[in-house]
N, C-alpha and C positions, 0 to 999 in steps of 0.2 A: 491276306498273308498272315502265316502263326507268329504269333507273339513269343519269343523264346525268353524262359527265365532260369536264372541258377540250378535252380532244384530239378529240371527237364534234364539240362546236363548231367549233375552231379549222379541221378539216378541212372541214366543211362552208363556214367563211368562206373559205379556201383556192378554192372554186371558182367565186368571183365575183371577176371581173375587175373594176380601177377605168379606167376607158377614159383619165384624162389619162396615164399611164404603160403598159398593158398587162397591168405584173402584178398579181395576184391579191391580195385587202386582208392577209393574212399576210404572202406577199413585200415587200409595200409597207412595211412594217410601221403599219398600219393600224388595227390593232386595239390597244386598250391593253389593258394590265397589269392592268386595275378587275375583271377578268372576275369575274361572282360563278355563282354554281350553289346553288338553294333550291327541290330537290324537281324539280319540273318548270320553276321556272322561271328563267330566265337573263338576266342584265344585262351588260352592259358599253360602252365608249366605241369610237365609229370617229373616227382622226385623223386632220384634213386641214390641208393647208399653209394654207389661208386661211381665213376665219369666210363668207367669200363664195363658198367653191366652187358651181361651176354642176352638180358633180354628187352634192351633199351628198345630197338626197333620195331620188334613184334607188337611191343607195350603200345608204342606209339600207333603201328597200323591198329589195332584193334580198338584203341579210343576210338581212332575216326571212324572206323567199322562201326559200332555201339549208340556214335551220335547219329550215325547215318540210316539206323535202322532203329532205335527206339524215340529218334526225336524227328528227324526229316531229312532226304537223302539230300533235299536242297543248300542246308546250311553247309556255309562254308570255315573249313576246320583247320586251326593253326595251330599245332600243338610244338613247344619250346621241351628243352629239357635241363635240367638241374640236378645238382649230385649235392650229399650231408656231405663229401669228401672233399676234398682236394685235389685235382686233377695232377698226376705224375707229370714231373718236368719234361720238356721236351728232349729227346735227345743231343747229346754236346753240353745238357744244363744241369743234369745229375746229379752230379756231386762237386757243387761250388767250394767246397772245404778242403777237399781234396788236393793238393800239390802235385803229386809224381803217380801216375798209373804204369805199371810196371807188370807186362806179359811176360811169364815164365814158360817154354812152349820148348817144344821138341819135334823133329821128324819124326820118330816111331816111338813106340812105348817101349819099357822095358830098360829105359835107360838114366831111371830116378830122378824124374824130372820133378815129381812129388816130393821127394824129399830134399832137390833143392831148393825146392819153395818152401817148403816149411821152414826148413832150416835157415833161410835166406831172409825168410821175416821175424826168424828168432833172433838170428845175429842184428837185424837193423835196432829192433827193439832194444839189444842190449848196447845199443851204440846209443840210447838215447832216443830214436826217433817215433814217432806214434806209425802205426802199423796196421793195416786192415790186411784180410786175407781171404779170397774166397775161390772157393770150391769150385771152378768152374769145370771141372769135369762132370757134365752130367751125369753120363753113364758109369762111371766109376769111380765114382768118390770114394776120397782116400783123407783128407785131414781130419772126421773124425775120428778116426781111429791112429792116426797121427797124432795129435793131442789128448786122446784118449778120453773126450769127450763123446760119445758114441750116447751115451744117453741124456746128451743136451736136449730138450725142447724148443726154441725161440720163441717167445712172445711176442706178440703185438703194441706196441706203445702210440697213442693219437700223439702227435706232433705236427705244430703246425697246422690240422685240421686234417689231416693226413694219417690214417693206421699205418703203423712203420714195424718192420720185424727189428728187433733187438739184437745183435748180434752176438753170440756168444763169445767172452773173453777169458784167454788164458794164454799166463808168461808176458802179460802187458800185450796180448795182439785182437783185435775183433777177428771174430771168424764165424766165414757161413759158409754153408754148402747143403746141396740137395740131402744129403745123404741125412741131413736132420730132420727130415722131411717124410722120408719112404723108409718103407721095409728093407735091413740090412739085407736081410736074407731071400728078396726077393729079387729077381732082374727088373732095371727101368726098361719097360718094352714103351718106349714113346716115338713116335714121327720128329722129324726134325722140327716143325712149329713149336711143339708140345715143350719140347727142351730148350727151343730159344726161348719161349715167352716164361717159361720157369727163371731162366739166366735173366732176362730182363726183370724180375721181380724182384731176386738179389741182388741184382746192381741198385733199381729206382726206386724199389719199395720198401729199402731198408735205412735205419738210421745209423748210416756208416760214421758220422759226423766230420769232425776238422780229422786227415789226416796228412803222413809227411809221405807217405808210402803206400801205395794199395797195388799191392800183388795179386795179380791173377793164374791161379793154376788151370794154363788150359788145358782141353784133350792132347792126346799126340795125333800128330797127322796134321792135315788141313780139311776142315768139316764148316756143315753149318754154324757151329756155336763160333769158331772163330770169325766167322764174316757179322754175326749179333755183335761179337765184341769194337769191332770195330766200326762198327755202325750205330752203339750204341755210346762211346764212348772215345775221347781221346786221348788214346792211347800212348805216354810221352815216350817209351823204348820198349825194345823186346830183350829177353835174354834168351839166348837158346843151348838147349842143353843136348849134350850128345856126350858117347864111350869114344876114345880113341879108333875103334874097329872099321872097317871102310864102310861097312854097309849101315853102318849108322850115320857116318860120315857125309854118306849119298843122300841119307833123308834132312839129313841137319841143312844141306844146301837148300832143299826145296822149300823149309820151314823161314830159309832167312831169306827167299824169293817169295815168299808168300806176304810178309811185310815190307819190302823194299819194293814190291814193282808198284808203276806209275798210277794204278789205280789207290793205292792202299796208303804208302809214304810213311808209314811208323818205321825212325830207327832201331837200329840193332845196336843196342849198348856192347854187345859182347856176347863171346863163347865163354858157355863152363864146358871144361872135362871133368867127366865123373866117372870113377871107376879106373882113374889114370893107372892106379897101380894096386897092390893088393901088400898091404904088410901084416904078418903075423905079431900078433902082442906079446910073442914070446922072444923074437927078434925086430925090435920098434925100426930097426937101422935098413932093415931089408928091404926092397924093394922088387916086387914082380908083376913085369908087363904081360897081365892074362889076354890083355884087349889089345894089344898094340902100343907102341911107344910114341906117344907126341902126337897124336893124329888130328885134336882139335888143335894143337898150338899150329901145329903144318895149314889144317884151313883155316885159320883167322888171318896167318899170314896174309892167304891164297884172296882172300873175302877182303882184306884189308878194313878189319874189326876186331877190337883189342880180345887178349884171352884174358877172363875173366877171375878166373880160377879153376885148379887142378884139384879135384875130391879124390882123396886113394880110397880103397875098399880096406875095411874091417870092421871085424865080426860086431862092433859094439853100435856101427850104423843103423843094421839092422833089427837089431835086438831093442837099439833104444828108440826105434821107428815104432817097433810093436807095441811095448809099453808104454808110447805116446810122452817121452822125452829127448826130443832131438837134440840131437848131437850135439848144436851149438849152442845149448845150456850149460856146456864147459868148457871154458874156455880156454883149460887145462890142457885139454884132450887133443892129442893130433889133429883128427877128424871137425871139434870144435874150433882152433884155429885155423882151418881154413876157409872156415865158413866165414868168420870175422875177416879174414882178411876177404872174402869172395864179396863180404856187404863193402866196407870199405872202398872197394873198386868202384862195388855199383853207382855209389854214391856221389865217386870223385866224377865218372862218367856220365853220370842224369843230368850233375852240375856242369860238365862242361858242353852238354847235349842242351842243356836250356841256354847256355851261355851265346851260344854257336848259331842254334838252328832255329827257326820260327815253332810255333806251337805246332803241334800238329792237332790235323780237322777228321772230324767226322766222318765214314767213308758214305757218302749221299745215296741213296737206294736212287734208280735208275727207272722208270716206268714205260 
């Protein structure tokens, strides 16, 4: 029988290359210190920068492979594995700092759901409370150019043993989103994998820290990225945002069936109306129902879930959406008061949602 010694291995590991770098798992220094030797058979650990490398597996078959054919097909081969990182918490354990997860969602698009998010994390911030925000529209990200941060980069900061993204801050709020990430000006053509595991990066892999409030801007509709969120996190209320108009109306119902039913259980703090009315700055007194009159106050009734707050339409919404100061920076301002008072609500609601109701869990993947 061969006598097996260190150097037989080592050199055998020596001529498998790791493809993220080129060089060979020795060069890399790859291989740890554990090495044991017992007869025929041999143990030790292959290190990788992260617990999620995409080449962990291979790395592993082709050790055994290399021992098997440069040292003896006999020996018998245990290979461990180790990461210089930190492995990401498990889902439900995220964000320990965290208080209140707060989904900002809508039935269809097109009915400022983005801009009650934003505005809705400006108002809480000026009530005093710490604030996170993120982007979770993958496909079409909109806060930075809502804060007018469009040319943010995010860093990376080691915390904990952990590379963490940084979050960018502005108006006292963290904020992240893909959109700091890709090409404005190109489309995300991604698989729905592709866009969860991005959303799960800025949920776990960023350093959101202690907050009172973290707002999620999600897509409209019900998609992939909303079953990541709730699977990824729990989620203490939803808000949902709709126009008075029925046909928004109709999708608004299925966004507040979408968290309510018995698989999912995240409450619905409330309705906003947005776009309730339209006043011109030249007559502040006016009032005109473009969209219909009361239609989210009529289904919250219907729904038996408070209404939230009523956002009228003018011209200063939008203008100061572009310029990346929203509206509830003034607290002056029609449009700014109602966002203070639309935080206000949320607030008195989350506190009487945690008073009331058990935490809500995780929504457990199914196999």
């Amino acid at each position: 029988m061969m006598t097996l010694y260190p150097k037989l291995i080592l050199d055998a590991l020596a001529t498998v290359r790791y493809p993220g770098t080129g060089k060979n798992l020795v060069e890399a220094e790859m291989v740890a210190d554990n090495l044991r030797i017992d007869g025929m058979s041999v143990s030790f650990s292959l290190i990788f920068e992260k617990p999620t490398d995409p080449f962990m597996k291979s790395m592993i078959k082709a050790a055994e492979t290399a021992i098997h054919t440069y040292v003896s097909p006999e020996v018998q081969v245990a290979i461990a594995t180790e990461s210089r990182q930190a492995a990401r918490p498990e889902p439900g354990k995220l964000l320990p700092l965290v208080k209140n997860v707060i989904a900002v969602s809508s039935g269809k698009g097109g009915v400022g759901k983005s801009t009650v998010a934003a505005n809705l994390a400006v108002a809480l911030a000026k009530l005093g409370y710490k604030v996170g925000l993120l982007d979770a529209d993958i496909f079409g990200p909109s806060v930075p150019k809502m804060f007018q941060v469009e040319d943010a980069r995010p860093y990376a900061e080691q915390i904990d043993g952990r590379d963490l993204i940084v979050p960018v801050e502005k108006y006292g709020i963290k904020l992240l989103s893909i959109g700091f990430f890709v090409d404005p000006d190109q489309a995300t053509l991604w698989r729905g994998g592709m866009a969860s595991n991005a959303l799960k990066q800025l949920i776990g892999d960023a350093a959101w820290g202690e907050l009172d409030y973290f707002i999620l801007d999600t897509p409209p509709g019900t998609s992939d990225i909303h079953l990541t969120l709730v699977q990824t996190l729990a989620i203490t209320g939803a808000v949902i945002v709709s126009t008075p108009q029925q046909v928004a109306l109709a999708d608004a119902r299925k966004g507040i069936n979408m968290y309510t039913n018995d698989k999912v259980n995240v409450p619905i703090l409330g309705l906003v109306e947005n776009m309730s009315w339209f006043t011109p700055a030249e007559l502040p007194e006016n009032k005109y129902y473009l969209f219909g009159k009361e239609g989210c106050k009529q289904l919250a009734e219907e729904m038996n879930v408070p209404l939230l707050g009523q956002i009228p339409i003018v011209q200063s919404i939008c203008e100061n959406g572009d310029k990346g100061t929203p509206a509830a920076l003034d607290e002056n301002s029609l449009t700014g008061r109602a966002f203070i008072e639309l935080a206000g609500n949320v607030v008195r609601q989350t506190e009487k949602r945690n008073a009331e109701q058990a935490p809500t869990h995780i929504v457990e993947m199914k196999k």
